[in-house]
C-alpha positions as CSV (number, residue, x, y, z in Angstrom):
1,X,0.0,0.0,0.0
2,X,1.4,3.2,-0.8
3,X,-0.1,6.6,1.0
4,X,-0.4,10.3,-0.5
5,X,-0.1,12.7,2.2
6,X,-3.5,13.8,4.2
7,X,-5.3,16.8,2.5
8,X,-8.1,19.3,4.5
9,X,-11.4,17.6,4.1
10,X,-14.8,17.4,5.7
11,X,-18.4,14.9,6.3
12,X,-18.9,16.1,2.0
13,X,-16.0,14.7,0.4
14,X,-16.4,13.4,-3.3
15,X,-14.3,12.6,-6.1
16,X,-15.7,12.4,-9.6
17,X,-16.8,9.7,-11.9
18,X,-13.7,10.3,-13.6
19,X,-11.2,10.1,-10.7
20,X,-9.8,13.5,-11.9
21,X,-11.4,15.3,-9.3
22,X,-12.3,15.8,-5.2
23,X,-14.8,18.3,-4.1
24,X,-14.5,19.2,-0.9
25,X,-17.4,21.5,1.1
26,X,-15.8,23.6,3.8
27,X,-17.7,25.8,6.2
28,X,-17.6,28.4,3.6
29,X,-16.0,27.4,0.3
30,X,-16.5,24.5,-2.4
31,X,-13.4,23.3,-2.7
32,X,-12.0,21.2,-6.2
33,X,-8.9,19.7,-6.3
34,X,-7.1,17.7,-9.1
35,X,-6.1,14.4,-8.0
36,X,-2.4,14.5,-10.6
37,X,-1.5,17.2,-8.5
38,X,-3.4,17.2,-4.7
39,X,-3.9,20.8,-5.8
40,X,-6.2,22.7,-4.9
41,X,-8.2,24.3,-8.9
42,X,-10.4,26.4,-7.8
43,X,-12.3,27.6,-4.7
44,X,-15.8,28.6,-4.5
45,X,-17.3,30.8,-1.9
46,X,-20.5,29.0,-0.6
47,X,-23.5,31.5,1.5
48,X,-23.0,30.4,5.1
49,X,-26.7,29.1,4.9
50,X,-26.0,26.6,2.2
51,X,-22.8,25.4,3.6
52,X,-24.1,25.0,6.9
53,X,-27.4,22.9,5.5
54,X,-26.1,21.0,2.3
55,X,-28.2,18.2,2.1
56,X,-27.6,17.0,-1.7
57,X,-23.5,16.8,-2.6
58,X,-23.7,15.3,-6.2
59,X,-21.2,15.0,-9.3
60,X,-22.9,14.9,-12.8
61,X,-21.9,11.4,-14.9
62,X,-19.4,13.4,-17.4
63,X,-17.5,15.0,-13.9
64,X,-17.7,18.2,-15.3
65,X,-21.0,19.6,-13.0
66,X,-21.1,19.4,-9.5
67,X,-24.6,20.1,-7.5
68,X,-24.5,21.6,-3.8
69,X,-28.4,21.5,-2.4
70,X,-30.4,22.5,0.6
71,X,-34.3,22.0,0.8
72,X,-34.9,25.6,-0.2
73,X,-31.8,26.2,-2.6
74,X,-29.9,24.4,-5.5
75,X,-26.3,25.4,-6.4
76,X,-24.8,24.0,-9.8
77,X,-20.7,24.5,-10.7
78,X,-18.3,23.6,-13.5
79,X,-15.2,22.2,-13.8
80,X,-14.4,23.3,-17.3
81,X,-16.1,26.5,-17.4
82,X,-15.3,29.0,-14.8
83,X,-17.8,31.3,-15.7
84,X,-20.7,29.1,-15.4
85,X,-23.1,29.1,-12.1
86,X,-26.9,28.2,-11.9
87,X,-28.5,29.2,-9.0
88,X,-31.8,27.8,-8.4
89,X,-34.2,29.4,-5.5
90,X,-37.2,27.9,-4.6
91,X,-37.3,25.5,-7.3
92,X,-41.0,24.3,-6.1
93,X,-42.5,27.5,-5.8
94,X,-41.9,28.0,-2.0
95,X,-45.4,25.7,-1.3
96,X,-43.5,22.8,-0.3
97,X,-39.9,22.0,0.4
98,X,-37.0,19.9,-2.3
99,X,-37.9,16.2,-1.2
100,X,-34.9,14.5,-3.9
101,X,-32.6,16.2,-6.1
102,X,-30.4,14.2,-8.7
103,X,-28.9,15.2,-12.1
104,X,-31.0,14.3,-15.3
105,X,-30.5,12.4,-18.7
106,X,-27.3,15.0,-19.4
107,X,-25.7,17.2,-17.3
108,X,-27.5,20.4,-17.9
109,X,-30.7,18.7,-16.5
110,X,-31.2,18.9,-13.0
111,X,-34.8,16.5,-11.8
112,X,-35.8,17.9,-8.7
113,X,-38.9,16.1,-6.6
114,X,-41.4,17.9,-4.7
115,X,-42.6,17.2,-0.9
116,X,-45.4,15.1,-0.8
117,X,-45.2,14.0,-4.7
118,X,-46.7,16.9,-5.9
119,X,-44.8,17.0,-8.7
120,X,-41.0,16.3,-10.5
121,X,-39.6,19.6,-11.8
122,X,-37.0,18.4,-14.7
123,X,-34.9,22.1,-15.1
124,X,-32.9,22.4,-18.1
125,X,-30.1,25.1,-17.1
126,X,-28.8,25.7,-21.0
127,X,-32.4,27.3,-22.0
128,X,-33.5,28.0,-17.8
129,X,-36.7,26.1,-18.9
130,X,-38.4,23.6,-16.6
131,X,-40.9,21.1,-17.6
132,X,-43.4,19.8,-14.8
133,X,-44.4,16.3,-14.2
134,X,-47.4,15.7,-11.6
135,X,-47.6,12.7,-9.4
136,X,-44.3,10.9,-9.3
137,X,-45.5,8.0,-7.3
138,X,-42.0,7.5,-5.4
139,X,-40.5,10.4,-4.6
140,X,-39.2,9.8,-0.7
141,X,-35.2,10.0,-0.7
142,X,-34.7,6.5,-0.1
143,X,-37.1,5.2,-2.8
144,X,-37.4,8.4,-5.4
145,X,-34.2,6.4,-7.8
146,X,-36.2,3.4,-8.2
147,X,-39.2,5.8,-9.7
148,X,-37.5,7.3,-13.1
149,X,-34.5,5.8,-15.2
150,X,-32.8,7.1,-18.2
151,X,-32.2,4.8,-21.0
152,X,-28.6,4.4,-21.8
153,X,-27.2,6.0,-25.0
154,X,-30.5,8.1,-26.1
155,X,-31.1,9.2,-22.7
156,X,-35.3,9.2,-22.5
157,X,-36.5,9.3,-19.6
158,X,-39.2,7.2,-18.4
159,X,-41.4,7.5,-15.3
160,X,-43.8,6.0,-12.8
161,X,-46.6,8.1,-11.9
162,X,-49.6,7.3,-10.2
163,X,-53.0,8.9,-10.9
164,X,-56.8,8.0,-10.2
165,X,-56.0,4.6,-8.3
166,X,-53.8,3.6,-11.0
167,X,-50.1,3.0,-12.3
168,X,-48.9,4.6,-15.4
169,X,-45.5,4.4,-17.0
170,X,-44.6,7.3,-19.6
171,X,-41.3,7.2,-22.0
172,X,-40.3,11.2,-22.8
173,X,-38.4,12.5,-25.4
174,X,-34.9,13.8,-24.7
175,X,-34.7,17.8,-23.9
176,X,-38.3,18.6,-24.7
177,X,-39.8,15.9,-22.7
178,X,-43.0,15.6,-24.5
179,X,-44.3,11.9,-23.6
180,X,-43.6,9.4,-26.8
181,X,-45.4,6.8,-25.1
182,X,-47.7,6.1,-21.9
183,X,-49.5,3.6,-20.7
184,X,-51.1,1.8,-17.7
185,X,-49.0,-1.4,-16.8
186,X,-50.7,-4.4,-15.4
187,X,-49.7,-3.9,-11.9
188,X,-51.6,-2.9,-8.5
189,X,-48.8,-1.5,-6.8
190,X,-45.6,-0.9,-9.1
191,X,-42.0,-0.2,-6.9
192,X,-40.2,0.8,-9.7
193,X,-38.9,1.0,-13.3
194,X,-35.2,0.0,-14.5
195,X,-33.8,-0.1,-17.9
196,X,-31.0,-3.0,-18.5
197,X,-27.2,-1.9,-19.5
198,X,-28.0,-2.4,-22.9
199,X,-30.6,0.1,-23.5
200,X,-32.9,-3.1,-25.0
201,X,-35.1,-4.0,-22.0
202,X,-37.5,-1.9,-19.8
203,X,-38.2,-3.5,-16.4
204,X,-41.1,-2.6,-14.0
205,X,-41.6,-5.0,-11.1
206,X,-44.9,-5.6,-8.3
207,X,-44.4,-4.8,-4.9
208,X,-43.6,-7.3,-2.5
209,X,-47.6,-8.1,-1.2
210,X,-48.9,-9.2,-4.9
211,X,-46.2,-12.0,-5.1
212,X,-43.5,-12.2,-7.2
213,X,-44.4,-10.5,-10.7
214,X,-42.7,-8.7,-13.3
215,X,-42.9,-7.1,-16.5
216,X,-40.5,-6.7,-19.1
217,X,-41.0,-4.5,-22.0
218,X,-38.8,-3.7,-25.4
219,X,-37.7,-0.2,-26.2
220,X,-40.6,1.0,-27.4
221,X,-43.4,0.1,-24.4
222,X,-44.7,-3.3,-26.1
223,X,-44.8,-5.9,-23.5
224,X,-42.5,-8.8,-24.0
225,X,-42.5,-11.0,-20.9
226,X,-44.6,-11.5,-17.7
227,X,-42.6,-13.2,-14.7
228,X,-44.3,-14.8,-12.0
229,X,-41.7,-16.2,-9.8
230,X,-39.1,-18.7,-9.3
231,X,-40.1,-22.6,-10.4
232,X,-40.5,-24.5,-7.3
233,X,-37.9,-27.0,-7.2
234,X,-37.8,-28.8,-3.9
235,X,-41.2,-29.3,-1.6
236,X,-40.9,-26.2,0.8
237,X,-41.5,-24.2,-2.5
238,X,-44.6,-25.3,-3.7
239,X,-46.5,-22.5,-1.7
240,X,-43.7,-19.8,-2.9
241,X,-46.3,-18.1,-5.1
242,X,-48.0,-17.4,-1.6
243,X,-45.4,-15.9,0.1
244,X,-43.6,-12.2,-0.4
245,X,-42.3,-11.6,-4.0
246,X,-39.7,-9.0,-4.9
247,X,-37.6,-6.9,-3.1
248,X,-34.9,-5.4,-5.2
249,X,-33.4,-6.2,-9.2
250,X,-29.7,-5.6,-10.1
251,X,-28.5,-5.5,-14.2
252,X,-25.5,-6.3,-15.0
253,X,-23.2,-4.3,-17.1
254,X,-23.8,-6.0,-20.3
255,X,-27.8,-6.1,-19.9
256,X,-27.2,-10.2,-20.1
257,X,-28.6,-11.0,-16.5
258,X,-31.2,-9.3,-14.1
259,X,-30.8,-10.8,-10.6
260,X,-34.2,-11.1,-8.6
261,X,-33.8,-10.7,-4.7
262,X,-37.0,-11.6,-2.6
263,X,-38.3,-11.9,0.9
264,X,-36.9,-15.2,1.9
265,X,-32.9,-16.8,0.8
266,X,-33.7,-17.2,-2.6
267,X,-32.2,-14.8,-5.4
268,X,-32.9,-15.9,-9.1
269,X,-31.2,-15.2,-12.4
270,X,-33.4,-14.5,-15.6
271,X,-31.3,-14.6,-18.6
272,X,-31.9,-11.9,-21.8
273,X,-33.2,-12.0,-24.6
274,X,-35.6,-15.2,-23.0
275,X,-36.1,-13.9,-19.2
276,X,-36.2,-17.2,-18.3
277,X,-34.4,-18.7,-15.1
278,X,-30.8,-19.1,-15.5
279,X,-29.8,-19.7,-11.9
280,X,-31.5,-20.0,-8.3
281,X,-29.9,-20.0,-5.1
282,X,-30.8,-20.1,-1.9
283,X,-28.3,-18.7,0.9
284,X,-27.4,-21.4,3.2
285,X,-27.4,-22.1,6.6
286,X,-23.9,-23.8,6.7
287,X,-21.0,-23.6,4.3
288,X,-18.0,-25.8,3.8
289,X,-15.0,-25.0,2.0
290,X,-14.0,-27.2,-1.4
291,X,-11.7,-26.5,-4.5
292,X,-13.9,-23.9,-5.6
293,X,-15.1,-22.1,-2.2
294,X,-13.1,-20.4,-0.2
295,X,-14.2,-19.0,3.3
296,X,-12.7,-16.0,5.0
297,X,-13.5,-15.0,8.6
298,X,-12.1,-11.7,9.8
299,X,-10.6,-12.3,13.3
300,X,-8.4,-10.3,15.8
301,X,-4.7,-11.7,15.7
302,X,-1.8,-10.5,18.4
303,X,0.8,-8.4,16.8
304,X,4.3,-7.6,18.9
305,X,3.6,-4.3,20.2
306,X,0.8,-6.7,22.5
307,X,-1.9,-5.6,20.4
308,X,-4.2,-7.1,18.0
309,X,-4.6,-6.6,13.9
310,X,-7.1,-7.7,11.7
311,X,-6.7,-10.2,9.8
312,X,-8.4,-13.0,7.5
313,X,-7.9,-16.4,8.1
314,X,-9.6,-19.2,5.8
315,X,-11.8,-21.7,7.3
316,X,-11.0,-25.2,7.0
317,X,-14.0,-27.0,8.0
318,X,-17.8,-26.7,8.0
319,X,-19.3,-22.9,9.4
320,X,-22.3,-21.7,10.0
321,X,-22.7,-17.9,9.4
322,X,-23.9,-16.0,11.7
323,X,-27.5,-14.7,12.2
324,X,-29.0,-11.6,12.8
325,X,-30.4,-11.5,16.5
326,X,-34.4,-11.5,17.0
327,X,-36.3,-8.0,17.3
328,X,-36.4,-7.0,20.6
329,X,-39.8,-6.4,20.7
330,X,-42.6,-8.6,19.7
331,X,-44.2,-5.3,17.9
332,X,-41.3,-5.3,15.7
333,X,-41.1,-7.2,12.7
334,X,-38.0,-9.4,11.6
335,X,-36.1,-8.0,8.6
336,X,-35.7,-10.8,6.1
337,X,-34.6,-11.3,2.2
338,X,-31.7,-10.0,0.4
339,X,-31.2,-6.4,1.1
340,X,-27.6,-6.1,-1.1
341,X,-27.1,-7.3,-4.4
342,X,-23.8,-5.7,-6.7
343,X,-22.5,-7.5,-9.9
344,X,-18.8,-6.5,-10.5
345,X,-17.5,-4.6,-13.5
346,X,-16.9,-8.4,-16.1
347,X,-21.1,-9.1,-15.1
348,X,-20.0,-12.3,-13.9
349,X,-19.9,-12.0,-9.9
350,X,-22.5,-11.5,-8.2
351,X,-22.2,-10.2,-4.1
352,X,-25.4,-10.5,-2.3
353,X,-26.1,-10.1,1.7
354,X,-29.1,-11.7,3.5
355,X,-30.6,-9.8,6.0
356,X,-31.1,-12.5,8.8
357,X,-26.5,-12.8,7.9
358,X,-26.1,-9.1,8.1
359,X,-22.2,-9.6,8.9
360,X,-22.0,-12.2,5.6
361,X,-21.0,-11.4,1.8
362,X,-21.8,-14.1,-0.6
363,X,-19.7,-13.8,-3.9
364,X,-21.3,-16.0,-6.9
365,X,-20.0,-16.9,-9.9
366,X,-23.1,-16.4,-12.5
367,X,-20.6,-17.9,-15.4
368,X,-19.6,-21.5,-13.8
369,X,-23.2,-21.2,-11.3
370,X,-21.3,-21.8,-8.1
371,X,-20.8,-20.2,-4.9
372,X,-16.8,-18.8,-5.5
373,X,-16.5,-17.1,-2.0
374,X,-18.2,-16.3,1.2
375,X,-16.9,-13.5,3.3
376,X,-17.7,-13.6,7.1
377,X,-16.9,-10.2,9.4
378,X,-17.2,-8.6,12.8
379,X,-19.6,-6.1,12.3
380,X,-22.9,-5.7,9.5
381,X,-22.4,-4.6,6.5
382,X,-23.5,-1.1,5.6
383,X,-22.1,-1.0,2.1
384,X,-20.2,-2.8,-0.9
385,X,-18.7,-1.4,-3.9
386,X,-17.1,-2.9,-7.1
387,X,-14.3,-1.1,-8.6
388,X,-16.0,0.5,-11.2
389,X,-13.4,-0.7,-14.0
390,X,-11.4,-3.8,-13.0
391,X,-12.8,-7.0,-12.4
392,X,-13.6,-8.7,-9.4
393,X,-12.5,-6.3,-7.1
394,X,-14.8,-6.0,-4.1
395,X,-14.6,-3.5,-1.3
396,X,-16.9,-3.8,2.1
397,X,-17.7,-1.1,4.9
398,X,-18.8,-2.3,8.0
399,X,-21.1,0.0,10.5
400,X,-20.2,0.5,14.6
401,X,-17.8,2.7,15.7
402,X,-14.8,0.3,16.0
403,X,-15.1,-0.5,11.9
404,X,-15.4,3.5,10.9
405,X,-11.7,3.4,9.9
406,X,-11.5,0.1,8.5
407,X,-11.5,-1.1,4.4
408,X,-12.3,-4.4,3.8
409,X,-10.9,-5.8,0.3
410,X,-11.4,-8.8,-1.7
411,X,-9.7,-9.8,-5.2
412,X,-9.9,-13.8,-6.0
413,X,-6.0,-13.9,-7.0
414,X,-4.5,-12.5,-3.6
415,X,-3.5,-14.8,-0.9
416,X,-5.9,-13.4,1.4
417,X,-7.9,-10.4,1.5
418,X,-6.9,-7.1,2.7
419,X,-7.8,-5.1,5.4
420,X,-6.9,-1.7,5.5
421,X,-6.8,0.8,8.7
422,X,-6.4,4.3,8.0
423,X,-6.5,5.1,11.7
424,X,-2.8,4.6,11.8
425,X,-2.7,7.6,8.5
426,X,-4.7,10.1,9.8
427,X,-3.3,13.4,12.1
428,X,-3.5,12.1,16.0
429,X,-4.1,8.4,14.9
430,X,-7.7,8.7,15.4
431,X,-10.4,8.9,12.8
432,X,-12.9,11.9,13.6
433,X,-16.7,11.9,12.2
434,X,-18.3,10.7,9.7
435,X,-16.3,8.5,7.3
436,X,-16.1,8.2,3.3
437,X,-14.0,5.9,1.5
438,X,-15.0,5.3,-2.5
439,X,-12.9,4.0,-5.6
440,X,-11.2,6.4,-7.5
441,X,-11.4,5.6,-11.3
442,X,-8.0,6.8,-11.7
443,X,-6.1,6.0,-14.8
444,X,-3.7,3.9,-12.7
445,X,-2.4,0.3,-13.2
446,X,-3.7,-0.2,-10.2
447,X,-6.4,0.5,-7.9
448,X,-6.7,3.6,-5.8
449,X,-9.3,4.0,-2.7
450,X,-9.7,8.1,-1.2
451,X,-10.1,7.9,2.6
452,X,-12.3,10.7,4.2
453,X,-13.2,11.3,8.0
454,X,-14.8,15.0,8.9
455,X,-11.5,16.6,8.7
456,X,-9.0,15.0,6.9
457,X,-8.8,12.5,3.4
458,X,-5.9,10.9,1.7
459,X,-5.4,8.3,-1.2
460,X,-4.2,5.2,-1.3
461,X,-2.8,2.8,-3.8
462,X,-3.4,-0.9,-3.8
463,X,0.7,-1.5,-5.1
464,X,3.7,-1.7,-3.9
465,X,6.6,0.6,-4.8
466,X,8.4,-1.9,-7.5
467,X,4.9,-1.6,-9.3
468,X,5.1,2.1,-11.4
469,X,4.1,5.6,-11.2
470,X,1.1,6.7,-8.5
471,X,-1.9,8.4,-10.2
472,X,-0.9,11.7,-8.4
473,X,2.3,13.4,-7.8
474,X,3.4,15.3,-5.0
475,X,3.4,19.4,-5.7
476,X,6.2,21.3,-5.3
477,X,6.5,22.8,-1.8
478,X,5.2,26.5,-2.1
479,X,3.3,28.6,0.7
480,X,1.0,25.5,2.2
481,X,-0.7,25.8,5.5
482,X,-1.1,22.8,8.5
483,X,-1.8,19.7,5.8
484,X,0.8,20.5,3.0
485,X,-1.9,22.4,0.6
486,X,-1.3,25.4,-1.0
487,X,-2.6,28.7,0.6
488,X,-5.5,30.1,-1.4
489,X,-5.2,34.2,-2.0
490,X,-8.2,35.8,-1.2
491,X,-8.5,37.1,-4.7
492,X,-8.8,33.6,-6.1
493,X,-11.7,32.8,-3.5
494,X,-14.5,34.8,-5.4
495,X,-18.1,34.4,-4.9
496,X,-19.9,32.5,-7.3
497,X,-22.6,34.9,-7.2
498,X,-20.1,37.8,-7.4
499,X,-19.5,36.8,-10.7
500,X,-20.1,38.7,-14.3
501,X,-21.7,36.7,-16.9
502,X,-21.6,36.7,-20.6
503,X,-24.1,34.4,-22.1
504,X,-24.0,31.7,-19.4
505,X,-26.6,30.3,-17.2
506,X,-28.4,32.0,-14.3
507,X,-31.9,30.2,-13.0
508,X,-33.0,32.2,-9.7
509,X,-36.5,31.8,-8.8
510,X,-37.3,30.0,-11.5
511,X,-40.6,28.6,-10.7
512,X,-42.2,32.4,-10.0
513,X,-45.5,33.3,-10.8
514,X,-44.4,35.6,-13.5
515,X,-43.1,32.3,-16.1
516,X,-45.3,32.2,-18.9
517,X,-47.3,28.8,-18.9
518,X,-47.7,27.0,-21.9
519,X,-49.1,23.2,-23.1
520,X,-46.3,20.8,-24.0
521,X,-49.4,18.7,-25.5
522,X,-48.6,15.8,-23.7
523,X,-52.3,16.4,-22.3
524,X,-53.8,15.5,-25.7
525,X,-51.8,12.0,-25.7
526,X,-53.1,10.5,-22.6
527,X,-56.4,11.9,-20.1
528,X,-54.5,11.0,-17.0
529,X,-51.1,12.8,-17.8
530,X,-50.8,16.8,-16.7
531,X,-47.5,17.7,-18.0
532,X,-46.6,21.5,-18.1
533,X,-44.2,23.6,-19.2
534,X,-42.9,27.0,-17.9
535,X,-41.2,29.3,-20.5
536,X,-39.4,32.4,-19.6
């Protein structure tokens, strides 16, 4: 492992999609800083209300937009355009508050939900347009991304909304969003819409209390197949149809598989162009290691110094993962079925976790159909990430206090997997706040994690010295302050708002009373749709 030194960082640290870039919000600036270097680009002055209430912290796909958002204000800056700024106040016309905020198809597009589902505001900050969309049946935080999708390449967007008792799903036009095609699907209660890798495939799945059901439909709305759950294979699964049906769906990258988590062990594989059952498996209760499985328990191992390190050490013999303990009250219902599911980069692993095994990863090879690794910890796990360009690469975060500074790491050629512990990197050996760690898509031979706690971040790479260049290179010393960065002037720290424009983007108060309101014609296509369209 090789270390950059510790940068000036904070609970919102995030590099881009690119790995060019980490933003960094301060109590009053927006920092960027290019990862070559560890230099500080540019520095943006935030309004102390913003900076102080930042609730959205979001890099557009193409890493040249970056969003900062409270509930009553939405801040959008460039990375290749100094003189661009969008500032957005009250983007739902000050009647209720910003519910979910995400970037749209492109990065000019900003999709901003409403409290309450009143409505999705899609604002377009090239023309300072906004089309409104009424109804978005899920707009809550933690279910508004299952709601909408963009299909890859052409970049429609398609959406659930709910109206008169009844789901509809409606497939819009790129930048004018005038609806293409809309219609009522045959569900009761619809949790979502997903279009596969490819672009070919539009998914819409039942919730959870119909049974298992879902619908897959071409590119242009016509559906193609009706699933209704997993083929019963052994005698406890004869009354499956009865029981709960889907929980979550994963694609992988190449649009090849969709894996089908439900309420119970089970997840199931339906294979494109067919959607037929490719692969079931059921987590089990007890695992034994063979050829082809390997088994890793994390345990505490003395060192020298009289202390103890992490460490993995494979099992030998039979193991029973363990379980979740029981509510602990009788009002509170058991959490069950597969809560993670992650295909890797090739499309070929698959890591799942079970919520009654919340301290177990399951790796699964979707090639060869077997079970290629299981992965038993300390602590549950709170989050797993693939690196977004090499294969089967796998890191894990754990949740409780002890595991805030720890990296878990799995790659099926090492000896054993890694575990890292930036406590030891950090200034005063102790890791402060909030934690981040995420995969920088660095164009790097090899792999590169950034660290952050509330105050402090640093990279890492997954090499040893004999193994090349690092993706960044220390600066030349020059006036720096307390973590080795350079000293900003106060005439490079400018206001965002302070600046002149010529020609660029400014949407404040866009939603006002005094927007021209005009019929995008949507309205003539189907009774139950109420699109409008505000002009300025």
């Amino acid at each position: 492992m090789r270390f950059s030194r510790t940068l000036k960082s904070s609970a919102h640290c995030l590099p881009s999609p690119d790995g060019a870039y980490i933003a960094t919000i301060l109590p009053s600036k927006l920092n960027i800083r290019e990862t070559r270097s560890l230099e500080i680009v540019r520095a943006i002055a935030l309004p102390p209300e913003l900076s102080a209430s930042v609730s959205w912290f979001l890099w557009s796909d193409s890493s040249t937009r970056i969003l900062v958002a409270s509930a009553e204000n939405i801040r959008v800056y460039s990375t290749t355009n100094l003189q661009f700024f969008a500032n957005i106040k009250n983007p739902t016309s000050g009647a209720t508050k910003i519910k979910f905020v995400t970037f749209g198809g492109i990065e000019d597009e900003i999709c901003v939900f409403s409290d309450f589902g009143l409505k999705l505001s899609v604002i377009n900050l090239s023309t300072s347009k906004s089309v409104d969309i009424n109804a978005p049946k899920l707009y809550h935080p933690s279910v508004a991304g299952r709601g909408f999708s963009y299909r890859p390449q052409t970049r429609n967007l398609t959406l659930l909304t709910r109206s008169g008792g009844k789901d509809i799903i409606s497939i819009h036009a790129r930048d004018t969003l005038e609806v293409t095609r809309s219609w009522h699907p045959e569900t009761i209660d619809a949790q979502g819409v997903v279009w596969s890798s490819d672009g070919r495939w539009l998914v819409i799945w039942e919730s959870g209390s119909q049974g298992h059901r879902l619908l897959a439909y071409t590119a242009d709305g016509h559906l193609y197949k009706t699933w209704n759950g997993p083929i019963a294979l052994t005698e406890e699964d004869v009354d499956i149809q009865l029981g709960p049906g889907i929980k979550m769906l994963e694609w992988n990258r190449t649009g090849t598989h969709l894996a089908v988590g439900d309420y119970s062990r089970r997840v199931t594989l339906l294979a494109t162009p067919s959607f037929n059952e490719s692969m079931n498996f059921v987590h089990p209760g007890t695992v034994k290691p063979t050829e082809s499985l390997q088994i890793w328990q994390e345990q505490l191992v003395p060192n020298d110094q009289g202390k103890y390190n992490r460490q993995f050490i494979e099992a030998t013999q039979t193991i029973c993962p363990p379980t979740a303990n029981p509510p602990p009250s009788n009002n509170v219902e058991a959490k069950i079925g597969t809560n993670i599911m992650s295909f890797d980069n090739s499309g070929t692993l698959l890591a799942t976790r079970v919520e009654d095994m919340p301290t177990t990863i399951w790796i699964w090879d979707i090639g060869t159909r077997i079970l290629r690794a299981v992965m038993i910890l300390h602590a549950p796990i709170a989050r797993i990430t693939w690196h977004p360009t090499i294969d089967e690469l796998l890191m894990i975060r754990c949740e409780n206090e002890e595991n805030r500074g720890l990296v878990h790491l799995w790659e099926p050629s090492w000896e054993i997997p890694e575990i890292m512990d930036f406590t030891a990197q950090v200034p005063g050996g102790k890791v402060i706040g909030k934690t981040i760690s995420r995969w920088l898509n660095a164009e790097s031979t090899s792999p590169v994690v950034l660290f952050s706690d509330s105050q402090d971040c640093l990279l890492v790479s997954i090499s040893a010295p004999e193994d090349g260049a690092l993706p960044w290179q220390e600066a030349e010393a020059r006036g720096v302050d307390i973590y080795g960065q350079r000293e900003e002037s106060p005439l490079n720290l400018v206001p965002a708002h302070d600046r002149k424009y010529h020609g660029n983007v400014s949407v404040d108060s866009l939603m006002d009373d005094t927007f021209t309101r005009m019929s995008s014609g949507s309205d003539e296509m189907e009774d139950t749709f109420q699109f409008r369209k505000f002009v300025d």
